[in-house]
PLY file of the C-alpha trace (Angstrom):
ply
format ascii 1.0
element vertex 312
property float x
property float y
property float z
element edge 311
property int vertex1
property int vertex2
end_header
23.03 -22.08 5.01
20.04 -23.02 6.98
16.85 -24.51 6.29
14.19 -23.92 8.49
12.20 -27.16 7.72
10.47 -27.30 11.09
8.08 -24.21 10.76
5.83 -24.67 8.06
4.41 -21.93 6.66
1.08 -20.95 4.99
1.30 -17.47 2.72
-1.84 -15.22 2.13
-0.98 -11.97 -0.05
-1.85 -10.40 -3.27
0.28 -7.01 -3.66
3.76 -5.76 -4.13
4.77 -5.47 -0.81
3.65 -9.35 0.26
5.62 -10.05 -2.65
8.85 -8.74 -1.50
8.08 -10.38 1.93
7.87 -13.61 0.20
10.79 -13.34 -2.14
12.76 -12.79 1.34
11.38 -15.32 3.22
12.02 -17.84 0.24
15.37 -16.06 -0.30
16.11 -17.35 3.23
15.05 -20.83 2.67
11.89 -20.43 5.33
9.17 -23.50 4.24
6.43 -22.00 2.68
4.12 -24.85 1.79
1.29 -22.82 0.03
1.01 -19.60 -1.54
-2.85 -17.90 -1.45
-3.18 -15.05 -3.66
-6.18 -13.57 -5.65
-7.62 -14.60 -8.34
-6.81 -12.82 -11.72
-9.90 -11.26 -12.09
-9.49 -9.01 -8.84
-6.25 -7.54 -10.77
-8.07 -4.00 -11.28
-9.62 -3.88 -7.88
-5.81 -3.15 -5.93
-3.93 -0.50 -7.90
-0.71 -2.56 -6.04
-1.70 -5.82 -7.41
1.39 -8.33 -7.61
1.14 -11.57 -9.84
2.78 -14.70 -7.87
2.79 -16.74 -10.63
6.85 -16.86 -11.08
7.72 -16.65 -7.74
5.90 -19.56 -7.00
7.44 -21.62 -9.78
10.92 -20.30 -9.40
10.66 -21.89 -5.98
8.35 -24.43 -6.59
5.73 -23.63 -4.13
2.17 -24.79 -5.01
-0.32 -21.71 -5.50
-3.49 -21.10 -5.31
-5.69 -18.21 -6.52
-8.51 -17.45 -4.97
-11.75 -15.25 -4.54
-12.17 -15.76 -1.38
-9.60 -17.06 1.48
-12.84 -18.20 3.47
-14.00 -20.19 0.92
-14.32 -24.45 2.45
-11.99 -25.40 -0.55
-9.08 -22.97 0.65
-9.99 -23.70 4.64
-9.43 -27.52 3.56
-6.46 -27.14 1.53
-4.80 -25.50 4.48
-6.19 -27.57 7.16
-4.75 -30.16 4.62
-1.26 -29.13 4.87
-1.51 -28.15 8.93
0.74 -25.72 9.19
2.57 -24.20 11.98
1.78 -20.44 11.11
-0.36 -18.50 8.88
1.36 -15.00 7.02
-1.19 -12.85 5.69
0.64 -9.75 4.30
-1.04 -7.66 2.07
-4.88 -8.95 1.97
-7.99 -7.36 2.48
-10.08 -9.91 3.41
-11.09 -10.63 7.41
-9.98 -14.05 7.75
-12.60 -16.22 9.34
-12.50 -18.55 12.45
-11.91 -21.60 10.66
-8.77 -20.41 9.05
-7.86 -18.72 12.13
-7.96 -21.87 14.37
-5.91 -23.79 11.80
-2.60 -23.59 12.54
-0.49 -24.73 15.37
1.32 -22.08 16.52
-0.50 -18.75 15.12
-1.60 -16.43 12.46
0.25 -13.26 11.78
-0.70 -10.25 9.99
0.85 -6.74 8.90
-0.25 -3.15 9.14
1.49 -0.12 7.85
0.70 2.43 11.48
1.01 2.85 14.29
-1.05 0.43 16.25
-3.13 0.74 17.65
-3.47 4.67 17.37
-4.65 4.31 13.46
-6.41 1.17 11.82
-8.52 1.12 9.09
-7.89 1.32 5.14
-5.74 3.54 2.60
-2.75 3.52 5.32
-0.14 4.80 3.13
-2.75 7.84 1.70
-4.06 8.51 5.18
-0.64 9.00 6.33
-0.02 11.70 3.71
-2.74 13.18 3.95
-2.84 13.29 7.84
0.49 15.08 7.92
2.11 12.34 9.81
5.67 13.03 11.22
6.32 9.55 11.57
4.72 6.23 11.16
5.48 2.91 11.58
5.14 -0.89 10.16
3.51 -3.53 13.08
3.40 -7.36 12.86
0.63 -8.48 14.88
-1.09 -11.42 15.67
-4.66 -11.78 13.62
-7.48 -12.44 16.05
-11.57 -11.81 15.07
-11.16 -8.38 15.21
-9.82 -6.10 12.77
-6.13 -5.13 13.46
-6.53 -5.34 17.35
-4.72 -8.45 17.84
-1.54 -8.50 20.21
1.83 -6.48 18.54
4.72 -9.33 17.40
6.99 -6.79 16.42
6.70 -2.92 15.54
9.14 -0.48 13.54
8.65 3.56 13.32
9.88 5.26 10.57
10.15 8.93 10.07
8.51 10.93 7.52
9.63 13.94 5.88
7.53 17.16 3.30
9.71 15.68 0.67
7.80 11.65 1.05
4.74 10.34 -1.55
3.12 7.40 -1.87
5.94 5.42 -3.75
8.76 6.27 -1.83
6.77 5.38 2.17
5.52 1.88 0.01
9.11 1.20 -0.57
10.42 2.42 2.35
7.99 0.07 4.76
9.12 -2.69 2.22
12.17 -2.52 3.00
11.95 -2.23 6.51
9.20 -5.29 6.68
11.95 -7.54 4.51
14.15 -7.22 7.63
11.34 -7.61 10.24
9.86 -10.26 8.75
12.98 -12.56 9.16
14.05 -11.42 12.26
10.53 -12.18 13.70
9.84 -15.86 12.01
13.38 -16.55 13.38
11.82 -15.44 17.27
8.76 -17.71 16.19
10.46 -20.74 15.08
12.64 -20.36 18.31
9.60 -19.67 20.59
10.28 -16.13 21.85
8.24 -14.27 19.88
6.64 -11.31 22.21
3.02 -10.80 22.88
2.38 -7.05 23.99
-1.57 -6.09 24.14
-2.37 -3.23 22.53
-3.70 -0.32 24.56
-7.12 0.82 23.44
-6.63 4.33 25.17
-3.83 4.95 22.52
-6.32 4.49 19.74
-6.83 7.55 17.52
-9.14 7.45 14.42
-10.34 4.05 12.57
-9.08 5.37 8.74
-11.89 5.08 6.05
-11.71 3.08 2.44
-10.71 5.45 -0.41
-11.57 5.28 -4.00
-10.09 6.46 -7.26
-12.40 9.10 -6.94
-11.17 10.64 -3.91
-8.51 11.57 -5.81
-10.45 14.40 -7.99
-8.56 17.62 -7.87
-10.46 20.79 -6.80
-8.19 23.84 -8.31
-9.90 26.17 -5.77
-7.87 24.19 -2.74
-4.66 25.27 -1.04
-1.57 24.64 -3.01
-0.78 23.04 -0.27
-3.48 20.57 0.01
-3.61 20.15 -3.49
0.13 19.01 -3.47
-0.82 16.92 -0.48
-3.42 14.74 -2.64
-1.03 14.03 -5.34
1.77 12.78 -3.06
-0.90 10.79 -1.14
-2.73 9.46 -4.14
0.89 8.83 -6.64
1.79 5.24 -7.45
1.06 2.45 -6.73
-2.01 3.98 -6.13
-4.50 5.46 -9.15
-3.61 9.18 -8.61
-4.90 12.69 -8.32
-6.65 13.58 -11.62
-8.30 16.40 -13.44
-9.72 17.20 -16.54
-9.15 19.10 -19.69
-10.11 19.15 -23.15
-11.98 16.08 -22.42
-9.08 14.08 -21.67
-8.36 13.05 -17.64
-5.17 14.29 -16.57
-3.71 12.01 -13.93
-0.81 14.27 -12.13
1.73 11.70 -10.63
4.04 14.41 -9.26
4.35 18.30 -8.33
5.22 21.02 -6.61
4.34 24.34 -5.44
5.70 27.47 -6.57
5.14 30.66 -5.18
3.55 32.51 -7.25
-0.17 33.40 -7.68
-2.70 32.43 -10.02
-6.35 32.15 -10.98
-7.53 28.65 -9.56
-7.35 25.65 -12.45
-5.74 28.44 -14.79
-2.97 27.40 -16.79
-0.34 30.25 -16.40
3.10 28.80 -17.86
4.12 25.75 -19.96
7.87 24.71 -20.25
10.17 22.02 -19.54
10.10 22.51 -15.91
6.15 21.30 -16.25
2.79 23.06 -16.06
2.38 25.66 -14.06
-1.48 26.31 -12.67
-3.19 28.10 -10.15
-4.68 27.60 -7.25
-6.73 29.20 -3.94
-3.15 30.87 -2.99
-0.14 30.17 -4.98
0.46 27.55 -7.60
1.44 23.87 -8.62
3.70 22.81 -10.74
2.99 19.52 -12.59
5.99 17.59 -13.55
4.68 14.13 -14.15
1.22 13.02 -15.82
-0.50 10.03 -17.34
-3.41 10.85 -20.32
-6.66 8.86 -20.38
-5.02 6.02 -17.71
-2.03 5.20 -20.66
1.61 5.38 -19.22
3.31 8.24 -17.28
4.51 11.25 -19.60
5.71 14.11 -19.56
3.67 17.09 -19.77
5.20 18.70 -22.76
3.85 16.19 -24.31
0.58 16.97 -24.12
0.59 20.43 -23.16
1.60 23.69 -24.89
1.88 27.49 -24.86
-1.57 27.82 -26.86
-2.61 25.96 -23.56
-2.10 29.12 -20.99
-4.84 31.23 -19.95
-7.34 27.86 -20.30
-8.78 26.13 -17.32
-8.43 22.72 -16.11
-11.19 21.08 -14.14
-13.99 21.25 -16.88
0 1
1 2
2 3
3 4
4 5
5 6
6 7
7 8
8 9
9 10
10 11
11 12
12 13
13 14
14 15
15 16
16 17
17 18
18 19
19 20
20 21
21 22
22 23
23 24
24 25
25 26
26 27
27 28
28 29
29 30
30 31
31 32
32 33
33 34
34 35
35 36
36 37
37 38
38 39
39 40
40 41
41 42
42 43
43 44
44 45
45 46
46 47
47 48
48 49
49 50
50 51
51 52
52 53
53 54
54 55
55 56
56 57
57 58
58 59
59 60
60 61
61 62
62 63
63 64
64 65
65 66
66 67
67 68
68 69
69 70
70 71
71 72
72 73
73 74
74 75
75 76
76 77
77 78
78 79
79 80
80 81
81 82
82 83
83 84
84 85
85 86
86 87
87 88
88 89
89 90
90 91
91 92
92 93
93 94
94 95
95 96
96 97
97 98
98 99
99 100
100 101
101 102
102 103
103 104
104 105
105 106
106 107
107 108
108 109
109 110
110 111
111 112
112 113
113 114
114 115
115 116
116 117
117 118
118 119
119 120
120 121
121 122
122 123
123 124
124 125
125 126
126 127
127 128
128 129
129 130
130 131
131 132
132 133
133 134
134 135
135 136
136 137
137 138
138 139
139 140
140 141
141 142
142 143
143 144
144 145
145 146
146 147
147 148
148 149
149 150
150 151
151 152
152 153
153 154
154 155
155 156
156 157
157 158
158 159
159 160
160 161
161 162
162 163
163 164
164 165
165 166
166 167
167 168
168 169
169 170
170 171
171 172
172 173
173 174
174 175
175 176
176 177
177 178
178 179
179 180
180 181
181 182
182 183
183 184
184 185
185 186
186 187
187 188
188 189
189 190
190 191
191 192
192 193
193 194
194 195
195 196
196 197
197 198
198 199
199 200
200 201
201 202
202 203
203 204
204 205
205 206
206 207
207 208
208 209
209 210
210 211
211 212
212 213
213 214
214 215
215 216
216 217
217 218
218 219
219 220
220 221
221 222
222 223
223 224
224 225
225 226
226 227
227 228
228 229
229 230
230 231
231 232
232 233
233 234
234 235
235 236
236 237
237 238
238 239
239 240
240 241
241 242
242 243
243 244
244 245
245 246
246 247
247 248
248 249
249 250
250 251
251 252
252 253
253 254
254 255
255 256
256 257
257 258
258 259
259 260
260 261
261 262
262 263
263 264
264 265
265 266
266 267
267 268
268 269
269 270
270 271
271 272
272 273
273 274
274 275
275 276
276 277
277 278
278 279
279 280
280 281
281 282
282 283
283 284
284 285
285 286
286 287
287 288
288 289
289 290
290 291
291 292
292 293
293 294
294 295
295 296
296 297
297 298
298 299
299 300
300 301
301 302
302 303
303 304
304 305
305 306
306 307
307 308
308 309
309 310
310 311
């Protein structure tokens, strides 16, 4: 087994997928010598929030939750421990100067694109809801800028009709687990490449979305209806609607070809609930009522339902 004692290693990350980068790294005996994560009270601001709390005892790695990473305390706890490289996976905070200059060798960051064609928030959404064919997870090196630093390392994936939310999260998981290790092991040995991104390949700077983005107008495509739930499905809030004053989050659907009144409710059964929309219809297979836990919808839905309208 080997122990990579000479490349000490600072972690920054607060959500599921830095901590299954972590876990590997850890797994594989790398020397992380702080964990940074987010303080508790953030927990409802990232729908993908990750508690570190056991990891970091299970390996016995000091951690440290914070409000801000650019806070003098943090900047002179790591200063404190000088280490040789900074990870920040999975953190939404610009990292200033003085954490930046810290270590000796370099600070590394993640982005779920293709950079430098898309930066920006919501990745994972934005993909989705830009009908991407394929995507890709880049390693980079963090500079002043936001996600224009140098490409470490970068990984396309495909995607296909049939991909949401959940299942590009855990796909780019698992492909960071394995780039992650391969690239600290270049870094440690000093070949890591440096390959300048090419601002003539830059597309569109994605926007920030909120829980409210995800409000479901019935009078939409089926099609882009069906988009905005895959896009907006966990980790992330969801796609929602309303009816009988209760908010119906939808987690999953599909369409069905068959028309219908938009927001109408034309079938209930156990396949789901069938409604209408601009052209055809969606069938909801998956909900959540009032933000409580997933259901199904036969649970709150019934055949006195059909002929009402959602939306209202």
């Amino acid at each position: 087994m080997f122990f990579y004692k000479l490349l000490k290693i600072v972690f920054i990350g607060g959500i599921i997928f830095s901590h299954a980068l972590l876990s590997t790294i850890l797994e594989k005996n790398f020397d992380v010598k702080m964990i940074f994560t987010y303080n508790d009270s953030k927990k409802n601001l990232y729908s993908d929030f990750s508690a570190f709390d056991s990891i970091a005892k299970k390996y016995d790695v000091p951690l440290q939750k914070v409000n801000n990473i650019n806070d003098i305390e943090n900047v002179n706890l790591i200063k404190k421990i000088r280490p040789d490289l900074i990870l920040v996976l999975g953190w939404s905070q610009l990292l200033k100067k003085e954490i930046l200059s810290i270590p000796n060798i370099t600070v590394i960051g993640s982005h779920p694109t293709e950079l430098p064609k898309y930066r920006g928030r919501a990745p994972i959404p934005w993909t989705i809801l830009k009908e991407l064919k394929e995507s890709a997870l880049t390693f980079f090196y963090i500079q002043e800028g936001i996600d224009d630093g140098d490409i470490l390392d970068q990984e396309k994936f495909l995607i296909s009709e049939k991909d949401d939310s959940t299942s590009l999260y855990n796909k780019i998981i698992e492909i960071g687990k394995i780039m992650i290790v391969k690239n600290l092991e270049k870094i440690k040995n000093n070949c890591a490449p440096r390959i300048k991104q090419l601002q003539s390949n830059f597309i569109e700077d994605w926007k920030k979305r909120t829980p409210e983005d995800g409000y479901i107008n019935w009078s939409n495509t089926s099609k882009d209806i069906h988009k905005l739930i895959r896009a907006s499905t966990f980790p992330y809030p969801g796609a929602f609607t309303y009816f009988k004053q209760s908010k119906i989050t939808i987690w999953k659907s599909n369409i069905i070809k068959k028309n219908n009144s938009p927001g109408i409710i034309s079938n209930v059964d156990s396949n789901g609930v069938l409604i209408g929309t601009a052209d055809e219809s969606i069938l909801i297979t998956s909900i959540s009522i009032n933000d409580e836990k997933e259901i199904n919808p036969m649970s709150f839905f019934s055949n006195d339902d059909v002929g009402n309208l959602l939306g209202e």
